[in-house]
C-alpha positions in Angstrom: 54.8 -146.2 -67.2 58.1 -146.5 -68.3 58.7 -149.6 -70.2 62.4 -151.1 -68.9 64.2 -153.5 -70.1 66.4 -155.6 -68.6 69.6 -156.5 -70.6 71.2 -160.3 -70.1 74.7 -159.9 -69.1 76.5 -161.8 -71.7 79.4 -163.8 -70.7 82.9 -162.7 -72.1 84.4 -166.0 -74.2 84.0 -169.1 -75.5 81.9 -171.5 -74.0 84.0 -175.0 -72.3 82.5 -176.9 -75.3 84.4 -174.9 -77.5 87.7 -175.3 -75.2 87.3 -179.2 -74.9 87.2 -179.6 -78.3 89.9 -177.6 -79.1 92.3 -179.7 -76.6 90.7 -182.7 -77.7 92.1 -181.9 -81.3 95.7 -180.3 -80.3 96.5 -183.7 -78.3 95.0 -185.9 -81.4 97.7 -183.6 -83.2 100.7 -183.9 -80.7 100.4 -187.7 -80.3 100.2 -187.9 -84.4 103.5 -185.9 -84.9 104.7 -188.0 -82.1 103.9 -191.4 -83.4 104.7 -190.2 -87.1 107.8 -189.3 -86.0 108.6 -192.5 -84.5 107.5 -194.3 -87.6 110.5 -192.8 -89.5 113.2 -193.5 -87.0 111.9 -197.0 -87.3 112.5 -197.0 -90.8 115.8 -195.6 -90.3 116.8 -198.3 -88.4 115.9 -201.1 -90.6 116.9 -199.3 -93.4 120.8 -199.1 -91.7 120.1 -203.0 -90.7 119.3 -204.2 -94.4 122.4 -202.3 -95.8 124.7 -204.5 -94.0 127.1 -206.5 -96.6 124.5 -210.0 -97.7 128.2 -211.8 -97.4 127.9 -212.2 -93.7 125.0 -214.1 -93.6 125.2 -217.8 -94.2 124.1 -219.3 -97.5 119.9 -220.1 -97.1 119.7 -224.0 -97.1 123.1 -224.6 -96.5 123.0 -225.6 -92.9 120.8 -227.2 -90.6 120.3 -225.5 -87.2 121.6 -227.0 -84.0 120.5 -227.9 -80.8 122.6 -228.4 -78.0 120.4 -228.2 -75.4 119.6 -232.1 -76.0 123.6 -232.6 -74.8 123.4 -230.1 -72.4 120.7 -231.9 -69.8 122.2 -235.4 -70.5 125.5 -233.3 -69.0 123.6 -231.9 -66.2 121.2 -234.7 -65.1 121.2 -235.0 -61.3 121.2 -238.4 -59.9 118.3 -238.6 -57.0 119.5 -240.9 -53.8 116.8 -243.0 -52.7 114.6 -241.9 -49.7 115.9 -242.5 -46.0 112.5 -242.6 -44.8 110.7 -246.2 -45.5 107.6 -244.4 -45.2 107.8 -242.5 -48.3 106.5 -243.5 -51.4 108.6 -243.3 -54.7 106.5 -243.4 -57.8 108.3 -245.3 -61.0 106.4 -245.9 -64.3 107.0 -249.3 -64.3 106.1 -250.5 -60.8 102.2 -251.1 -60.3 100.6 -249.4 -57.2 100.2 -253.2 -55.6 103.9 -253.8 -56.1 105.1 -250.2 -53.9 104.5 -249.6 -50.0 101.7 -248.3 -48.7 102.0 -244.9 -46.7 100.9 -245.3 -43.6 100.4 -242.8 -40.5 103.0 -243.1 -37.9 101.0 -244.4 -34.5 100.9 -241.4 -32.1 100.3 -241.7 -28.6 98.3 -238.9 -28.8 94.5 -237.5 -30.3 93.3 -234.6 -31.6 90.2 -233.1 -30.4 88.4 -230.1 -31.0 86.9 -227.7 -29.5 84.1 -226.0 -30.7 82.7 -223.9 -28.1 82.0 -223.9 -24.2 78.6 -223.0 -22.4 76.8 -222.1 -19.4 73.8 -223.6 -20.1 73.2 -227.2 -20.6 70.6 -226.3 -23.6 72.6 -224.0 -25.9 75.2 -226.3 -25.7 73.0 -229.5 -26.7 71.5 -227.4 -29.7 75.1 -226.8 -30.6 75.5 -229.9 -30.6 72.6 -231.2 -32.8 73.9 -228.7 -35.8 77.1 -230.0 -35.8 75.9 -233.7 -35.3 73.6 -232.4 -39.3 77.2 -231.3 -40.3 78.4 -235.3 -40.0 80.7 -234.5 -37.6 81.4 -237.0 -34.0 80.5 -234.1 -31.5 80.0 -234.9 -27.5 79.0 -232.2 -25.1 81.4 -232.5 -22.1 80.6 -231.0 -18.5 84.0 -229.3 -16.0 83.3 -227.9 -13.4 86.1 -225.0 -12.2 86.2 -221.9 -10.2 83.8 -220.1 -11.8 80.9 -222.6 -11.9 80.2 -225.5 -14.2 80.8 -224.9 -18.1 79.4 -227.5 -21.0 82.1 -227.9 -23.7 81.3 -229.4 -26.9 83.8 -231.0 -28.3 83.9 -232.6 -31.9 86.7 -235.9 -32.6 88.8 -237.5 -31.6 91.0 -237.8 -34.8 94.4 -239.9 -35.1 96.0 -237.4 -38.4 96.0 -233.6 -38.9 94.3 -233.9 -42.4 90.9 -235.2 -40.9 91.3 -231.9 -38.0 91.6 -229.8 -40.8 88.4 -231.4 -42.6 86.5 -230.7 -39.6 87.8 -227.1 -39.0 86.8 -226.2 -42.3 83.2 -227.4 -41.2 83.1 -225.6 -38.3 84.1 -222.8 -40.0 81.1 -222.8 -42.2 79.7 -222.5 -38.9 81.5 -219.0 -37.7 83.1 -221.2 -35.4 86.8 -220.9 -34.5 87.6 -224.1 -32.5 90.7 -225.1 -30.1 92.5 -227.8 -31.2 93.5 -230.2 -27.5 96.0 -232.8 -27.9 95.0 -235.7 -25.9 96.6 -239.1 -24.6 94.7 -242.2 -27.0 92.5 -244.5 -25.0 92.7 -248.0 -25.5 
């Protein structure tokens, strides 16, 4: 039997070890010539600064610097009016907070109430209302009947301001609720 011998076929050039390298050390090089280069224009520069005649430049000791900016705001100082609105509050540094007005909500005819969700059924809407009664929030379940049958809506107030709506949307948010917010006419 004839012995044969099979021959590797032995790939022409360098492997791309060899050609990484190689780039890796011309761009090393480049950015060296590059940054050497702008080292001596650097020192170029400073050197055509320093050789600037010394009699310019003011005597070291001599002078004092100067502000003007201290002049300058007492020139541009802007004179506030006092408030129209009673309501507001100014705050001085030497009037105590029992001395100054308190801010008080303007009355409003009207309430805010929210609501959180409406239901079919009687039961999901009570359980609704349990979890949002945990949440500390003043939640009532309220039944309309229209067209379409009788719905329960669970409604969560009422408020008198915005900032205690926006207290309770942010709970009801927690929630992965997104309620409506109703404007109704105060009682009492």
């Amino acid at each position: 039997m004839a012995r044969r011998t099979s021959r590797r076929s032995q790939p022409s050039g360098k492997p791309a070890w060899v050609w990484f390298v190689l780039g890796i050390f011309v761009g090393g090089f480049g950015v060296f010539v590059f940054l050497l280069n702008d080292i001596k224009t650097g020192q170029m520069q400073v050197a055509k600064r320093t050789e600037k005649p010394v009699a310019d430049k003011p005597a070291p000791g001599g002078s004092k610097p100067r502000f003007d900016f201290y002049k300058l705001l007492e020139e541009n100082e802007v004179k506030v009016p006092e408030p129209k609105n009673p309501q507001v509050r100014v705050r001085e540094g030497d009037k105590s907070a029992e001395d100054s007005p308190v801010r008080t909500e303007p009355k409003s005819d009207l309430v805010y109430i929210l609501q959180a969700a409406s239901f079919r059924d009687k039961a999901e809407a009570e359980r609704l209302r349990a979890q949002l009664m945990l949440a500390n929030l003043d939640v009532k379940v309220e039944s309309a009947t229209d067209n379409r049958g009788t719905w329960h809506r669970v409604l969560v107030g009422p408020y008198t301001n915005r900032s205690k709506v926006a207290k309770a949307r942010s709970v009801l948010a927690e929630h992965r609720l997104m309620p409506l917010v109703l404007k109704r006419p105060a009682q009492g």
